[in-house]
MARTI-991091 format. One record per residue (C-alpha): x, y, z. Coordinates in steps of 0.2 Angstrom, whole numbers, plus 5000, padded with zeros to 4 digits. Example, Ala and Ser with C-alpha at 12.3 -4.5 7.8 and 13.67 -1.06 7.14 Angstrom:
506249785039506849955036
This chain:
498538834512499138854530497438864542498838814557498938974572500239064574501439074591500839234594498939194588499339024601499939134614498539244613497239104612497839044630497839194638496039254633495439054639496539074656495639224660493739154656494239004666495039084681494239274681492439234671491439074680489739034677489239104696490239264692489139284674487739254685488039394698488439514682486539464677485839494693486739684694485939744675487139624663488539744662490139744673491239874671492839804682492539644669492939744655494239834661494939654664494839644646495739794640497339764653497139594644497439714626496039644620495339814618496739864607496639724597496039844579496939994586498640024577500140024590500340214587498640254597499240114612498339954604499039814596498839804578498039634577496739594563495339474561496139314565496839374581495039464584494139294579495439214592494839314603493039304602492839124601493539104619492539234623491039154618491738984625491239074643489739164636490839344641489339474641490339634642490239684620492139674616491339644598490639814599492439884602492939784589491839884578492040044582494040044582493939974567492740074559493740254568495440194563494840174543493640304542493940434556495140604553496840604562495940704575494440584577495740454580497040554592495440604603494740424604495740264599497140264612495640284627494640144620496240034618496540074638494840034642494440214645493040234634491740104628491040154612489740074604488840054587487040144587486040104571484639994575482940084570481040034573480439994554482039954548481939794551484039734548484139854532485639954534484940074522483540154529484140284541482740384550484040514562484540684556486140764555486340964552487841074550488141254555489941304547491041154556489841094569488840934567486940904576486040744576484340684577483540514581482940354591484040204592483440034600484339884603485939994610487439864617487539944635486540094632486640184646488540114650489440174634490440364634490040364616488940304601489540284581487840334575487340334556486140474549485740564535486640724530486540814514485340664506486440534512486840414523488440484536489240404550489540534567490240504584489240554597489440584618488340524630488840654640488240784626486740904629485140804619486040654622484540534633484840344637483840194645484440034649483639854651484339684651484039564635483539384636485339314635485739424652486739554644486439744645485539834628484540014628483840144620484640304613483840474610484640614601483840784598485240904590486540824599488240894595489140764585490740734576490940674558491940504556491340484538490440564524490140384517489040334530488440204522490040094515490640134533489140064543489139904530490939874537490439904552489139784553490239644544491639654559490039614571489439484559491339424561491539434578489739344583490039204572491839174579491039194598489439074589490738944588491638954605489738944613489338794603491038714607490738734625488838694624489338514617490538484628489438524640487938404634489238244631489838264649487938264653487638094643489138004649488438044666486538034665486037844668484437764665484037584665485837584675487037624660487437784655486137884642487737894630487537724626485837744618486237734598484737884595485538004608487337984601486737994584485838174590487838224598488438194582487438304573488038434585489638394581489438394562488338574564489838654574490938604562490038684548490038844559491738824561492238824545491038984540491739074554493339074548492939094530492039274539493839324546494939274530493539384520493439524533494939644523494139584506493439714493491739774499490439664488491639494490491539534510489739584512489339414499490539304513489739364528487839354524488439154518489339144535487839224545486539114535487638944544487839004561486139064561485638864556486938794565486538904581484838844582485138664581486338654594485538754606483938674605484838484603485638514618484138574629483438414622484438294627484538384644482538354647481838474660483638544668484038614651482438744654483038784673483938944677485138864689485938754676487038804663486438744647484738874648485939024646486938944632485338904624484739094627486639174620486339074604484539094600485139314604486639304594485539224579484739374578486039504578486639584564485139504554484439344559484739194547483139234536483839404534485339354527484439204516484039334507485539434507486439284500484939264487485139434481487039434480486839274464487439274450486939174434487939024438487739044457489639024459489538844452490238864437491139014437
């Protein structure tokens, strides 16, 4: 089996990474932060880039790509801890281009592969915990016309988005709609999260709506598994940058007048890193090769995937505030925010208990040893 890039993969690799190193430093992340989290000229950085267009087929402007392009992406995303959601773009084009009537699409892919419209994925509910299948919002129908009713927390740029994919039940089951913020009964606040990026608060009260999908409920599970995708691909680029960052640190740091790398406990700690990210690596990309799978092999791939990022996450993040001492903790120094992205990304799309669980459920007899 071939796990080697592609040219095109390649090229598409360097231009992401020339555009983190160059147009997305630490100090620009940090004046971002200090504005709300959210930068609008950023993103539209991102879309001239293509990346916007990366699920959208070339017929509605975007490029056609698939999860091994997207997880390209995303790791060098994550490698400069990017905090515009190009993840939640990745979800909701792919979510509208497999689901969505032509008319859905023709109204709304070709503007979020320009960058015109950021449209994000609204199904977080207090009490819901990360069960995808208890949906507290309404919908209603007179004739044609859709209504729906709800609160969603936890919103990706809330208050920044021109539309939401929200799930609700219709008719006794679950349905996916597409909803404008612009709309009348449309309401949103924003706040900042702890990783600096920009989250919120969405209220609908019989807000017109369109349908994407009467299936609301296979949708939102796909849905969900292209973010699952998408964070443990950024997970791996974060970790890969966070390590780098903590051996540079340790060849650097001397006590006793040599360097703190030539302590045998410290570089035994380093290499546990090393051996965590590549376990992360290797889930991530078991995610993206399971991503176009059938829909119980995929949702089986990505709990497995989410349950070692979520471990592997953890341990580097807190390993590498560790061997930092006290600077790891201080805002002015790097590590604290890598430290922060990976402790938030653990935690979305279900947190690494969550998904324990998922993989527990999902067991058969033999548990995939002998079968």
């Amino acid at each position: 089996m071939d796990f080697d890039f592609s040219d095109d993969q390649i090229a598409l690799r360097d231009a992401v990474q020339k555009w983190v190193e160059k147009g997305y430093g630490f100090e620009r992340r940090r004046a971002i932060v200090a504005a709300g989290g959210f930068d609008r000229g950023a993103y539209g950085e991102l879309a001239e880039l293509g990346l916007a267009g990366l699920y959208v087929d070339e017929a509605h402007g975007g490029l056609g790509m698939g999860p091994v392009e997207a997880m390209v992406v995303m790791e060098e995303l994550g490698r400069g801890m990017v905090l515009e959601p190009l993840a939640q773009t990745l979800i909701t084009s792919g979510v509208i281009g497999a689901y969505g009537a032509d008319d859905v699409k023709a109204a709304w892919l070709h503007r979020i592969a320009g960058g015109e419209a950021l449209v994000v994925l609204a199904h977080q509910e207090r009490g819901a915990r990360y069960r995808l299948d208890r949906v507290a919002a309404t919908a209603s129908s007179t004739g044609s016309a859709w209504s729906v009713t709800g609160h969603k927390h936890l919103v990706p740029a809330a208050d920044q988005a021109q539309a939401f994919l929200v799930p609700a039940v219709a008719n006794g089951k679950t349905a996916l709609f597409l909803v404008e913020a612009g709309a009348s009964g449309v309401r949103t606040t924003g706040h900042p999260t702890q990783d600096g990026a920009r989250a919120g608060d969405l209220v609908l009260d019989k807000a017109p709506a369109v349908l994407v999908s009467a299936n609301g409920q296979a949708a939102l599970e796909h849905a969900v598994d292209i973010g699952i995708a998408a964070t443990c691909a950024e997970a791996v680029g974060l970790m890969d940058a966070t390590l780098a960052i903590t051996a540079d640190y340790l060849n650097t740091r001397k006590q006793f007048g040599v360097p703190i790398a030539s302590f045998q406990a410290l570089r035994h700690r380093a290499a546990d890193m090393k051996m965590q990210l590549e376990l992360a690596r290797s889930m991530s990309y078991y995610a993206s090769l399971k991503l176009n799978a059938p829909a119980d092999e995929r949702r089986a791939a990505m709990a497995r995937a989410k349950v070692q990022l979520g471990q592997s996450m953890r341990f580097v993040g807190q390993q590498a505030v560790q061997l930092h001492g006290g600077i790891g903790v201080t805002d002015e120094y790097i590590v604290s925010h890598c430290f922060k992205r990976l402790t938030q990304m653990e935690m979305t799309f279900g947190d690494t208990l969550h998904h324990l669980g998922e993989v527990s459920a999902r067991m058969q007899d033999t548990a995939g040893v002998f079968a």
